[in-house]
MARMARRO-270232 format. One line per field, with one value per residue (C-alpha): residue number from 1; x, y, z. Coordinates in steps of 0.001 Angstrom, whole numbers, always signed. Layout:
// MARMARRO-270232
k: (NUM:...)
X: (X:...)
Y: (Y:...)
Z: (Z:...)
// end
This chain:
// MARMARRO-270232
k: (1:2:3:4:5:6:7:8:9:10:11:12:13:14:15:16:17:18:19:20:21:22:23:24:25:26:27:28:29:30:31:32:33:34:35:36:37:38:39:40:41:42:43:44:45:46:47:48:49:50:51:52:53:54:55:56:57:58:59:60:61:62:63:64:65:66:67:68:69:70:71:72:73:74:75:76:77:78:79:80:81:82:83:84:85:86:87:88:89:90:91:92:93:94:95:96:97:98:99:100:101:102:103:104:105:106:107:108:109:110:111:112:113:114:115:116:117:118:119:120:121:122:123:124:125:126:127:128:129:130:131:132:133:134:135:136:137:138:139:140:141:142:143:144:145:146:147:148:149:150:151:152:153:154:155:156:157:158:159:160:161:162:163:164:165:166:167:168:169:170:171:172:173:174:175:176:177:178:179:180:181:182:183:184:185:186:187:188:189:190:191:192:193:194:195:196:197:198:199:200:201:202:203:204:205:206:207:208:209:210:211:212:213:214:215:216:217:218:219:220:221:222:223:224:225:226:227:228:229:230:231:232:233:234:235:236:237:238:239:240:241:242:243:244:245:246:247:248:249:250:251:252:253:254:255:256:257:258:259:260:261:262:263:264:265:266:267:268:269:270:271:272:273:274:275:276:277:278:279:280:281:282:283:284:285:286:287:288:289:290:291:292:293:294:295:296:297:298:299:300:301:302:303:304:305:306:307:308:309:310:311:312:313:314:315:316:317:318:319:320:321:322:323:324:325:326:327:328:329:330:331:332:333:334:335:336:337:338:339:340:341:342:343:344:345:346:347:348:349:350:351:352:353:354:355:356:357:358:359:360:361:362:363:364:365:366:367:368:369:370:371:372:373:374)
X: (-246:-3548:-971:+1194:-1953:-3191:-6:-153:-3523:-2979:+137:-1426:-4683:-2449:-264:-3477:-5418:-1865:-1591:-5464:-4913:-1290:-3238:-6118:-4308:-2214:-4804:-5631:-2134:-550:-2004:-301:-779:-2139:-1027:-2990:-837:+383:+2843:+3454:+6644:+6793:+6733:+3672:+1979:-1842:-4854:-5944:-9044:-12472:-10334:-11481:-9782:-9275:-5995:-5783:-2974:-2294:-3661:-6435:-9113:-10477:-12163:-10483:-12460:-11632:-14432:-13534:-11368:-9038:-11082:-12275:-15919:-18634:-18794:-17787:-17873:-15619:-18217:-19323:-23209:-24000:-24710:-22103:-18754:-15932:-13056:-10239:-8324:-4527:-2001:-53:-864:-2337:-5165:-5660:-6143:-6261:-6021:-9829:-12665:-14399:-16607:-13990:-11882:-11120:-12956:-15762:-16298:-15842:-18235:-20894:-20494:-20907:-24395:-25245:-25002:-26574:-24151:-25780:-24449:-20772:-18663:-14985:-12761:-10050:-7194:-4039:-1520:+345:+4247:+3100:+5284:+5014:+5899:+3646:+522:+1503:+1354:-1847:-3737:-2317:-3498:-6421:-7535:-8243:-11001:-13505:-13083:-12134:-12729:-9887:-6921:-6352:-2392:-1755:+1734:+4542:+7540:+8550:+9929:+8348:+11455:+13947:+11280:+10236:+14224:+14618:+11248:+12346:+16196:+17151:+14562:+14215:+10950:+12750:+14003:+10289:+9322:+10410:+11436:+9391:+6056:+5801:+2352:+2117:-335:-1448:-3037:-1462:-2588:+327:+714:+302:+1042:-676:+1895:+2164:-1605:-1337:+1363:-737:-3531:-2321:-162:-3872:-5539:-2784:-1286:+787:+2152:+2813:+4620:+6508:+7543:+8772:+10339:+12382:+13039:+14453:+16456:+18939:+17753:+16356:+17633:+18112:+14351:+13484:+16027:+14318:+10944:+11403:+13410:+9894:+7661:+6747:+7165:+6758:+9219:+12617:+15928:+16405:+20205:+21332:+24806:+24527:+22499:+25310:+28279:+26685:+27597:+25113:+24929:+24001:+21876:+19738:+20092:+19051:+16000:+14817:+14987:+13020:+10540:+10090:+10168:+7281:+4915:+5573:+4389:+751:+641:+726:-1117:-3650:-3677:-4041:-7394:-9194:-8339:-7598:-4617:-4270:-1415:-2195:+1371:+1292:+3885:+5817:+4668:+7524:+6855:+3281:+5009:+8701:+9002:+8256:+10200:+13166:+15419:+13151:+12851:+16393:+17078:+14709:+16899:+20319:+19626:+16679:+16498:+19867:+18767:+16616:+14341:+13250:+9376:+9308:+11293:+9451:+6573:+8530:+8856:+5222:+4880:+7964:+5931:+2530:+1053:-1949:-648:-2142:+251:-1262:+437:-554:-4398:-2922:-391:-3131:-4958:-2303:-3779:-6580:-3913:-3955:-1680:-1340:+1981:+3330:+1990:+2808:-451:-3443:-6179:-9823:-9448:-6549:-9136:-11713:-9407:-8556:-12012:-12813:-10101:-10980:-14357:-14010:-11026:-13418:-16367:-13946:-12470:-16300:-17678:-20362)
Y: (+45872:+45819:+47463:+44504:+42524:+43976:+42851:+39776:+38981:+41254:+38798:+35324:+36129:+37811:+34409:+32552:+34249:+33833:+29548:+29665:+31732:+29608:+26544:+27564:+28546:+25630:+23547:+25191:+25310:+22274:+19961:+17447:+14127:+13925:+11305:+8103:+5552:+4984:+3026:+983:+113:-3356:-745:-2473:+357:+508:+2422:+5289:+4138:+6411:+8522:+10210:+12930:+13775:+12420:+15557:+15810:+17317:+14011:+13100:+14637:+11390:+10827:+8449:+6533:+3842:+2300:+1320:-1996:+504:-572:+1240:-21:-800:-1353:-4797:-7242:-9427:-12265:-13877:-14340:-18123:-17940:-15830:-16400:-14143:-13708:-11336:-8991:-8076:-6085:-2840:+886:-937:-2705:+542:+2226:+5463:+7405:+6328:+7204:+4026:+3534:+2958:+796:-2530:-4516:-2332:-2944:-6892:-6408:-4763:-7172:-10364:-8882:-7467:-11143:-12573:-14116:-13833:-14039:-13541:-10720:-9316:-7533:-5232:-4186:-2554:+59:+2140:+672:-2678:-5573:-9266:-9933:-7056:-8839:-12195:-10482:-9104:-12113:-14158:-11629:-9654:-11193:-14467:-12966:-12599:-16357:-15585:-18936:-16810:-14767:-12683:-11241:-8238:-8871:-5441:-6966:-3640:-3157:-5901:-8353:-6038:-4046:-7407:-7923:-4149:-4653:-7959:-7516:-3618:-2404:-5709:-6958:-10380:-10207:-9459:-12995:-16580:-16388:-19143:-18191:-14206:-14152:-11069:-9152:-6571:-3176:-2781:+29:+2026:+4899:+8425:+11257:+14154:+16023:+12516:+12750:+16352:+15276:+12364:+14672:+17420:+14922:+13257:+17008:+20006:+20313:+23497:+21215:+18034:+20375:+21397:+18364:+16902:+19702:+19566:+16124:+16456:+19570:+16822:+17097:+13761:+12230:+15360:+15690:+12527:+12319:+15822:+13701:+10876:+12967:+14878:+11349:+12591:+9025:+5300:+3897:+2906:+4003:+1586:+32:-312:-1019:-4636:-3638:-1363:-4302:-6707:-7057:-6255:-9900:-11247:-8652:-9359:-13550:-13042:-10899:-13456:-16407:-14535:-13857:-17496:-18388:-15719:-17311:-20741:-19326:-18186:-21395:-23432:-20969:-20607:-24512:-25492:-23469:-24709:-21101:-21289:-18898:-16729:-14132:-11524:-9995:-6119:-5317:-1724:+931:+1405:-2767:-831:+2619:+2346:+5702:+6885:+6777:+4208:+4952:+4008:+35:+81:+890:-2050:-4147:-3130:-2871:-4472:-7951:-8357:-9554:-8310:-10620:-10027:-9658:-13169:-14907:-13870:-15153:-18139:-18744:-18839:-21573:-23581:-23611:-24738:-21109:-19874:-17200:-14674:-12211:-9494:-8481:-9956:-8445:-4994:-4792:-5653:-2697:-374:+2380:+2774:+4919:+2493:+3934:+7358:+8691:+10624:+8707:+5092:+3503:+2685:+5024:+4024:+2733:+385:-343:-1349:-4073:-5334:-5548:-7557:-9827:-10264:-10805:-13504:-15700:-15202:-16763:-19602:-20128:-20455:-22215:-19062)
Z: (+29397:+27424:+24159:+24822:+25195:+22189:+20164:+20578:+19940:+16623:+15976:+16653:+14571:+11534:+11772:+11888:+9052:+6992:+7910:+6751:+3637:+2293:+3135:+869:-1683:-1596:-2123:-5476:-6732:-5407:-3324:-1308:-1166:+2806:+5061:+5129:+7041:+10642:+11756:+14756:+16361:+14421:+11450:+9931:+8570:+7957:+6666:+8975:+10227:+9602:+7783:+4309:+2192:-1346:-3295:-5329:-7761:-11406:-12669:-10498:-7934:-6172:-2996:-318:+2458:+4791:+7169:+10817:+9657:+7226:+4178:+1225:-149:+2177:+5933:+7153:+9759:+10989:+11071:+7780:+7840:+7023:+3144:+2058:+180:+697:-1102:-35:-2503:-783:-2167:-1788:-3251:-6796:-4527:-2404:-5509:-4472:-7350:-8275:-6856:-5337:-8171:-10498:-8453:-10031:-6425:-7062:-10750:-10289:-7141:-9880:-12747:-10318:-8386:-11959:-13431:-10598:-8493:-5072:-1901:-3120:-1069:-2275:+350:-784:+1346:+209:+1414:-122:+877:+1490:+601:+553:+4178:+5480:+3458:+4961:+8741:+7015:+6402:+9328:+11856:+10502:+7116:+8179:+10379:+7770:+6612:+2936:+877:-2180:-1502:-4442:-3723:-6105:-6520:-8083:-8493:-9399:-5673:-3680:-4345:-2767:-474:+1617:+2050:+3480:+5731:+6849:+7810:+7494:+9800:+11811:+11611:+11393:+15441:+16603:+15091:+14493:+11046:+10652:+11461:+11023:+12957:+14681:+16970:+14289:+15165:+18758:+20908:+20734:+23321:+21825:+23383:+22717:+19982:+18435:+18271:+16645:+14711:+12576:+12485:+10724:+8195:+6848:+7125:+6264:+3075:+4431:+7063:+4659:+2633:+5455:+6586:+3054:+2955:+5938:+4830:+1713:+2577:+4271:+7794:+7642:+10402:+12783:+12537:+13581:+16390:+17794:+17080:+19106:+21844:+21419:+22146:+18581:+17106:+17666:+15007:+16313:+14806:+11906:+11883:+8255:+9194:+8340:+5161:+3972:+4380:+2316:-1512:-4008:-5351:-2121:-850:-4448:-3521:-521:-1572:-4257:-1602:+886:-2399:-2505:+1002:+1873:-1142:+349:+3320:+1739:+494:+3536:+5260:+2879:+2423:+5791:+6355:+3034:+1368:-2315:-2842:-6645:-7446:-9659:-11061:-11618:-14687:-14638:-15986:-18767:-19641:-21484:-22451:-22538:-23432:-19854:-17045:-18508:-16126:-13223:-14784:-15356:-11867:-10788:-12698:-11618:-7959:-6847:-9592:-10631:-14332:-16992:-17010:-12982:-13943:-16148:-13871:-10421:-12362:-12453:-9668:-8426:-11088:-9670:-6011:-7930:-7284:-9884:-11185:-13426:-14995:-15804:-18732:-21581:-21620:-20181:-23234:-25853:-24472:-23578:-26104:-23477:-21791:-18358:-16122:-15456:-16706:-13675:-10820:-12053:-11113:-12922:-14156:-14138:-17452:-15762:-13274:-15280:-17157:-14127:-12804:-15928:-15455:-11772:-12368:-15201:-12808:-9975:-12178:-12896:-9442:-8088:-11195:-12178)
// end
């Protein structure tokens, strides 16, 4: 007994010791990019609250925090003290920014510049997720944005896959039967039951990189599906089985109709939202990567146009659309092409670098300046 005893503890520790040691090394040779979203059931994801970790990849090192509301920056409240102006940034994985360190990010640097000129009393939010899309920021604001009693909303805007992502959030995976298309207000951050190995599950996904790579893995090797059916057989996880039948029968044309209406309808939306509660609403429009540096990545923007836009000119025209509904827009573009040599986005992760950030910041700063009369 105590040799078979023996044994085992010999096997578990040697196991142990070899997890620790792949892990570590891992690390150094090819970290993963951790885990810093949860879903609920109304597949709305969000930031992992009190959650920091480094975004480590072959073009950045950065450090990632989110206070207790799923924030990067400083700890806030929900109440606004008397004198102060707030003004809410909202976007997807441009405003979460998380290949920069906080520092560098573009809230922070038009946070700086405004205290540094002596704008007092003036306080900018920034929220984004990585995945977002249009109708996920409109639950956003409805639910938990409008909290903080932002006099701006400042929606970062990627028509790179936000057209034809809102369409697959709001019909493929049903978010449209849990509310009245009309009003997509929804109870946001719901206590969803864990059970324990669900628990385990998230925890290892925003701390392992041995067990991130193990799951991408498993999920590209084809097994997909099969995992997640032994997952939720497993009470492993709390998103339902998506039904993409209807998805899959309708033509490309009208699939890519249907996406640019619901584009429109959803900024509407803002608007009256917005208007209704004395908050002035902006859109900033993010351009592609390849509209700066054509020479990288072409297939990816020519596979935005063929599936997801349906015309070449998908970036111009979403643009014009925002104009048709009376929305101030600022496109991005122009100022990001003048300084394109600055190298501002980083070539393999398709987001901006701190230089990118800094632009922005200066471009946020000086429409922020305007908007408030500075």
């Amino acid at each position: 007994m105590k040799k078979i005893l023996m044994g085992v503890f010999l096997f578990i520790s040697f196991t142990v010791i070899a997890l620790l040691l792949a892990e570590f090394v891992l690390r150094l040779v090819d970290p993963q990019p951790l885990t810093r979203q949860r879903e609920n059931k109304y597949l709305i994801s969000e930031n992992i609250l009190n959650w920091s970790g480094r975004n480590h990849t072959r073009e950045f090192n950065v450090l990632i925090e989110y206070n207790r509301l799923g924030m990067r920056g400083e700890p806030i409240e929900y109440e606004k003290p008397e004198k102060e102006t707030r003004l809410m940034v909202l976007g997807d994985s441009f405003v979460e920014g998380a290949q920069v360190n906080w520092r560098d990010h573009f809230s922070a640097r038009a946070q700086h510049q405004l205290s540094a000129g002596g704008a007092q009393g003036i306080k900018i939010l920034s929220y984004g997720v990585a995945g977002w899309d249009t109708v996920q920021e409109l639950i956003y604001l409805k639910s938990e944005g409008i909290k903080f009693s932002p006099k701006h909303v400042y929606l970062f805007f990627y028509p790179g896959n936000d057209i034809n992502g809102s369409d697959g959030r709001y019909y493929d995976e049903r978010l449209s039967t849990f509310v009245p298309k009309t009003d997509l207000n929804l109870l946001y951050r719901l206590n969803e039951p864990q059970t324990p190995l669900l628990k385990i599950k998230e925890y290892l996904l925003s701390q392992s990189h041995l067990f991130t790579l193990l799951k991408v893995s498993l999920e590209i090797s084809g097994i997909k599906n099969e995992l997640k059916g032994v997952q939720r057989r497993m009470n492993m996880i709390n998103i339902p089985q998506r039904d993409d039948s209807y998805a899959a029968t309708l033509p490309r044309e009208q699939r890519i109709a249907r996406s640019w209406q619901l584009y429109s309808d959803l900024m509407r939306q803002f608007q009256i939202f917005c208007k209704e509660r004395s908050i002035e609403f902006h859109v900033f429009v993010v351009p592609h990567l390849t509209q700066l540096y054509p020479d990288r990545h072409p297939e990816e923007y020519q596979k935005i146009i063929d599936k997801y836009w349906g015309r070449p000119d998908g970036y111009e025209h979403s643009i014009q659309v925002l104009r048709d509904l009376g929305v101030d827009v600022i496109d991005l573009y122009p100022q990001m092409n003048e300084r394109k040599n600055d190298q501002l986005y980083y070539v393999e992760d398709f987001h901006w670098t701190a230089a990118g950030h800094a632009l922005v910041g200066d471009i946020l700063t000086d429409k922020i300046k305007a908007d408030l009369n500075l």
